[in-house]
C-alpha positions in Angstrom: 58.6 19.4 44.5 61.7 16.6 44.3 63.5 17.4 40.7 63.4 13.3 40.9 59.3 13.6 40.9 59.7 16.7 38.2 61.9 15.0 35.6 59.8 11.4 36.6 56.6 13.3 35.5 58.4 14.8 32.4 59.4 11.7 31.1 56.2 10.5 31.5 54.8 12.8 29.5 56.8 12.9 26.7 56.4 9.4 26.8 52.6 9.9 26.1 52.7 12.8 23.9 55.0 11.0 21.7 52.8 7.7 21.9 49.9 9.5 20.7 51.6 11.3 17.4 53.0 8.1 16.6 49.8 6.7 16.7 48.1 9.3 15.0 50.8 9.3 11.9 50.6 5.6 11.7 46.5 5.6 11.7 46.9 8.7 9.2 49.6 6.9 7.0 47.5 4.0 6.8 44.2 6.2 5.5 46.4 7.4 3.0 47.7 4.4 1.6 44.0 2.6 2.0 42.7 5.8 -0.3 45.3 4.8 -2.8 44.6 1.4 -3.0 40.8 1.7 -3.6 41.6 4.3 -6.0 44.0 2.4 -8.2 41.0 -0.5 -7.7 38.4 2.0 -9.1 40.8 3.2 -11.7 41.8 -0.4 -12.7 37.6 -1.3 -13.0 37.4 1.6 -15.2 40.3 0.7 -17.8 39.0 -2.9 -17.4 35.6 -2.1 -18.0 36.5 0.7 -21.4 38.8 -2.4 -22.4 35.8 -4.8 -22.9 33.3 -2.5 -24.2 35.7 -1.4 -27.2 36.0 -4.7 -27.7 32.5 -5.6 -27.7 30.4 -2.5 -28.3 27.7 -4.3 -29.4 27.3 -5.6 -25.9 25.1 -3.8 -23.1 26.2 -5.8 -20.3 29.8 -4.4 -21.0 28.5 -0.8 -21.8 26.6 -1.1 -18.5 30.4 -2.5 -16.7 31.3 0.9 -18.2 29.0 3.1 -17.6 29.2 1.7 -13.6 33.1 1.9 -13.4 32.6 5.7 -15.2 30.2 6.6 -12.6 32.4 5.2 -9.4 35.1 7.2 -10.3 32.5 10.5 -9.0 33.1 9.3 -5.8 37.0 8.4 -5.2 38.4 10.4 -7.9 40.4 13.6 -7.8 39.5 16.9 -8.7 41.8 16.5 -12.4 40.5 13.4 -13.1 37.2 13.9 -13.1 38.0 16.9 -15.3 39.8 15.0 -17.6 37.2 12.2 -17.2 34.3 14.5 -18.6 36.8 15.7 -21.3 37.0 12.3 -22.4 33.4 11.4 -22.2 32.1 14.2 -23.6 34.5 13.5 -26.9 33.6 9.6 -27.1 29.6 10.9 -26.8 30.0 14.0 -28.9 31.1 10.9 -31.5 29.1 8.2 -31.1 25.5 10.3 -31.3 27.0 12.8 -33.9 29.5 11.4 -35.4 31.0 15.3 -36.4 34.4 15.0 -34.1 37.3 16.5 -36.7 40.1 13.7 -36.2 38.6 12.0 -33.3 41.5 9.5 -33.2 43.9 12.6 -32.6 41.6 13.2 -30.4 40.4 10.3 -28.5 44.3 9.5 -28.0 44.8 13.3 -26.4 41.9 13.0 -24.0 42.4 9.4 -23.0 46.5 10.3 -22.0 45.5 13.2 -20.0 42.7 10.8 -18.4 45.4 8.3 -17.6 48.0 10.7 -16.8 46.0 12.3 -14.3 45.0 9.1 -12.7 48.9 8.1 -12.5 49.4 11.5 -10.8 46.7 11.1 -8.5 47.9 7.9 -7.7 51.6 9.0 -7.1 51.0 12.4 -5.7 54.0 14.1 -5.5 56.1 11.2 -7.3 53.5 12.5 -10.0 56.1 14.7 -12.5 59.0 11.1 -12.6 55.9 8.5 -13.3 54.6 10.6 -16.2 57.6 11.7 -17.4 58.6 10.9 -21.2 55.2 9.9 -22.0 53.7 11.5 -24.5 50.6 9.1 -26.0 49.1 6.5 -23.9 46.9 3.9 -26.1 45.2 1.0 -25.1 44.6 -1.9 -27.9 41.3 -3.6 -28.7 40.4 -6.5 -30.6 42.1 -9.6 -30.8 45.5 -9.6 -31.7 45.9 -13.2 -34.2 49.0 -13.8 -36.0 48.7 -15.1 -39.6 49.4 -18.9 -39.9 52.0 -19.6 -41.9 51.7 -22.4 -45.1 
């Protein structure tokens, strides 16, 4: 066989070979970053929906926006944050029907940073040790914040 035909058919080849892991990479990349965006969209709907039903927890509609978002999370979340997930349900039930948690605001702020913290790493992967880095208690408020009017 010609060396012209040999290196021709080479080329070619590599040409298609090359075509193909590119292709597979980008398709693979792009999984990846769709996963991560739904995720941070169910993690967001969860947060929103815990938001709203500590602010009204005499509300079922919120409690039911709750108990939907917690119950999404089964199906995109990671391994840790479903553990962390149950850690923090279990303590806001154990609470609410028994009212016998010994300093449930110590607590409730523990459980609910790890629960964030582990979403943030699932989020960021490897990037996961700089984004939670320095943070020790994560809070979120509730209740309407109204400043005093002055006379």
């Amino acid at each position: 066989m010609n060396t012209t035909i040999i290196v021709a058919l080479l080329a070619t080849f590599t040409a298609i070979v090359t075509a193909i892991i590119t292709d597979f990479l980008n398709k693979r990349s792009k999984l990846k970053f769709e996963e991560r965006k739904l995720k941070e969209q169910y993690y967001l709907e969860f947060i929103h929906a815990l938001s709203e039903n500590m602010n009204n927890s005499e509300s079922a509609e919120a409690t039911i926006r709750y108990n939907h978002a917690f119950n999404n999370l089964t199906i995109i979340a990671s391994p840790k944050v479903l553990s962390s997930l149950y850690e923090f349900a279990d303590l806001l039930i154990n609470h609410l029907k028994n009212n016998s948690v010994a300093d449930y605001e110590t607590q409730y702020t523990k459980a609910f940073t790890n629960l964030i913290k582990a979403m943030r790493s699932d989020l960021y992967g490897s990037k996961s040790s700089k984004v939670n880095k320095g943070l020790t208690e994560i809070y979120l408020i509730s209740g309407i914040l109204k400043s005093t009017p002055t006379e």
